[in-house]
N, C-alpha and C positions, 0 to 999 in steps of 0.2 A: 745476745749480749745482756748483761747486767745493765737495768733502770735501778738507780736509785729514787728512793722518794723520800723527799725535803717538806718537813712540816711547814706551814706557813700557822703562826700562834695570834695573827692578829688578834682573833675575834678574842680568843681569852683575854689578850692583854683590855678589849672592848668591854668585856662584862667586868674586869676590876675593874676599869675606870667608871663605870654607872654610881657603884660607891665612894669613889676617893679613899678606897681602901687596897691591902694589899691580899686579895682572895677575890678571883684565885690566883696564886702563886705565880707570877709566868717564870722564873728563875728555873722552879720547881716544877713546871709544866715542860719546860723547855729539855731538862734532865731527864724526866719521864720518857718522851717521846724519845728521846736516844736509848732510853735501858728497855724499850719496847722494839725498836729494830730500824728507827727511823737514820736514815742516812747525815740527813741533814736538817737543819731549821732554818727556816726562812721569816723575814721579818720585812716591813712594807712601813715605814717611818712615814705619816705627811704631813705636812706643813702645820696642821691644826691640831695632830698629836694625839686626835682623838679616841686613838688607839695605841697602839706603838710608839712610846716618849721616845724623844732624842735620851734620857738620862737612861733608856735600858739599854741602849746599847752597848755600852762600856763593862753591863752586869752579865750579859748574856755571852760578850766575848770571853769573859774570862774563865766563865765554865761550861762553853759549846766544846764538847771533845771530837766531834764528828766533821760538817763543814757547815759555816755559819754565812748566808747568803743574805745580803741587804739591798733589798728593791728597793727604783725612787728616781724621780727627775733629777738629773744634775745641777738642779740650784746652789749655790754656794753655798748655803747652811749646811745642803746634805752633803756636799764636796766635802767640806770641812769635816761631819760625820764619821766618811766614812775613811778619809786618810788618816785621823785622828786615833780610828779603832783596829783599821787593816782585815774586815773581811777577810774569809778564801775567795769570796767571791760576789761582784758588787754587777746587780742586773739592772740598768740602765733601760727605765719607761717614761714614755712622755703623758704623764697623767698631768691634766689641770689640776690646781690646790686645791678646788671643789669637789673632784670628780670623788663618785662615792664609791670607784672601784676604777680599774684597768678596763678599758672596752678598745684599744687600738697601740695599734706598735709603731715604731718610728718609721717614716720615709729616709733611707739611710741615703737615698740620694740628695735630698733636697738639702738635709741635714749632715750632709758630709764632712764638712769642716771643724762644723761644731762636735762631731763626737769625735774626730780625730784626733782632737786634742784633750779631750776628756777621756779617752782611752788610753792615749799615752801617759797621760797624768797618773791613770791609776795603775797601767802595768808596771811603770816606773818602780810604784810603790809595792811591788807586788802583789798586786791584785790581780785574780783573773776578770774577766768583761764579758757578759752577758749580753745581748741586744736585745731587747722584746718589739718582738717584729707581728707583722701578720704574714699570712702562708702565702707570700706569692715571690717569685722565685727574683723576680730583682731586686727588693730587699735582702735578700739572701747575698747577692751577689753585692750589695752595697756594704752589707757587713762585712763580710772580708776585706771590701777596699781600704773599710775605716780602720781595721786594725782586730776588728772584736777576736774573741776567743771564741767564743760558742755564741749562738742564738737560741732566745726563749720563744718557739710559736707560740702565738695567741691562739689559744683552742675554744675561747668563747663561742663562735659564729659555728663550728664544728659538733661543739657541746649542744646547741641550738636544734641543731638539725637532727640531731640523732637519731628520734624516733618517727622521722618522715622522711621519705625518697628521698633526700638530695643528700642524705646520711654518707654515699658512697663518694658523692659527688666531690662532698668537702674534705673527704677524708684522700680521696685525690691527691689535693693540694697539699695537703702535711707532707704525703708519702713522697711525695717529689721534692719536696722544699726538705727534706729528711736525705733525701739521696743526693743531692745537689749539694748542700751544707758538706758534705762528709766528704767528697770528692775534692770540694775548696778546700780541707784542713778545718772547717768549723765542727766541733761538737755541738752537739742538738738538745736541748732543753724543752720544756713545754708547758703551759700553765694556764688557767683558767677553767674554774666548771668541770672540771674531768671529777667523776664520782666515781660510787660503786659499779654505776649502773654503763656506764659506756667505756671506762679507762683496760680493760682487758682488751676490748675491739681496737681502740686507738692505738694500743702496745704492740697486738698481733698485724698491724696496717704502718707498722714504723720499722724502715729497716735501720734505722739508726736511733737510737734515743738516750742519751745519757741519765738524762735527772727528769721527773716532775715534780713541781711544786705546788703540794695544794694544801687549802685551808679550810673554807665557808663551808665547803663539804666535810668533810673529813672531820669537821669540830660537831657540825650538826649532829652526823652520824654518830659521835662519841659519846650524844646526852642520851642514846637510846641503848647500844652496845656496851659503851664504857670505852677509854681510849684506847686502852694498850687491847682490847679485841680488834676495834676499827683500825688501827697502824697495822696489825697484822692480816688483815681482810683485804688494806691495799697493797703492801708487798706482795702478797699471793698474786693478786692480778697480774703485779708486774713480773712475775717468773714467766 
């Protein structure tokens, strides 16, 4: 099956903000990364903006040609964000305001209620729903209760291991949580840490995988390759 891969532009949007200027371009970075082969852009807005403004949102909807993905806690501000803009597609993480990344996925039992109506809210509006979960299979099966459309594994703890024994171990748990999503009607996502170096193993260990979504890697790699080399170094993978 076809993996699409969805740019995540944070970090550029990260190094314009060190100046308060506008360079590098993310408008213009965000374009690039489409006429280079990228399927989708993804963008991760938080509370402190430190990266990704709420005001880019509105710049990037209107010239993402491909599919425009917006990760983020369902606070109100972001609620408001992201019905206000209309995504393809709106991935729902329970990151703290602080957290200086994603390191865990919702307990979709605990938080059942709560995303069941925050999922309704946005399919209403057309939106598809994402879950950023961790690989363990009753989240999986909580997502389906709540309504999601797909779930995004958290491959951090996967990306981890990669280069020591328990590499197969963790990779286990995707594969199943991959097989188990498909069989519910969920589409499979995936995000965090996947590089050059492990995303072709994770791809040939995934029988189902629609989209990944990655950044920190993929932008690092781009100050030594150049971008549109590195976007194409990760599609390859993902054939």
């Amino acid at each position: 099956m076809i993996t699409n891969l969805s740019v995540n532009i944070n970090k550029v949007a990260l190094i314009r903000n060190a100046r308060g200027e506008n360079l590098p371009n993310l408008v213009q970075v965000a374009k690039d990364c489409e006429a280079f082969g990228a399927a989708g852009i993804t963008v991760h807005p938080r509370p402190d903006q430190r990266h990704i403004r709420y005001d880019d949102i509105p710049k990037l909807k209107k010239i993402v040609t491909t599919e425009l993905n917006i990760e983020g806690n369902p606070i109100p501000n972001f609620m408001d964000l992201v019905l206000t803009n209309l995504p393809h597609q709106c991935t729902l993480v329970p990151d703290k305001p602080q957290a200086l990344t994603s390191t865990s996925g919702w307990d979709t039992i605990e938080n059942a209620a709560f995303l069941t109506e925050v999922i309704a809210e946005m399919q209403k509006a057309g939106i598809r729903v994402s879950l950023f979960v961790n690989p363990e299979t009753k989240f999986i099966e909580g997502a389906k209760k709540v309504g999601a459309d797909r779930i995004e594994l958290y491959t951090g703890i996967f990306a981890k291991s990669f280069h020591t024994s328990k590499r197969a171990e963790e990779m286990a748990k995707h594969t199943a949580c991959s097989q188990l999503a498909h069989e519910l009607g969920l589409e499979v996502n995936a995000g965090h840490d996947l590089d050059l170096q492990n995303l072709r193993y994770y791809k040939q260990n995934m029988p189902y995988l629609d989209e990944v979504s990655i950044g920190h890697a993929l932008i690092s790699n781009a100050l030594y390759d150049g971008l549109e080399s590195t976007i194409k170094q990760y599609i390859e993978l993902l054939k």
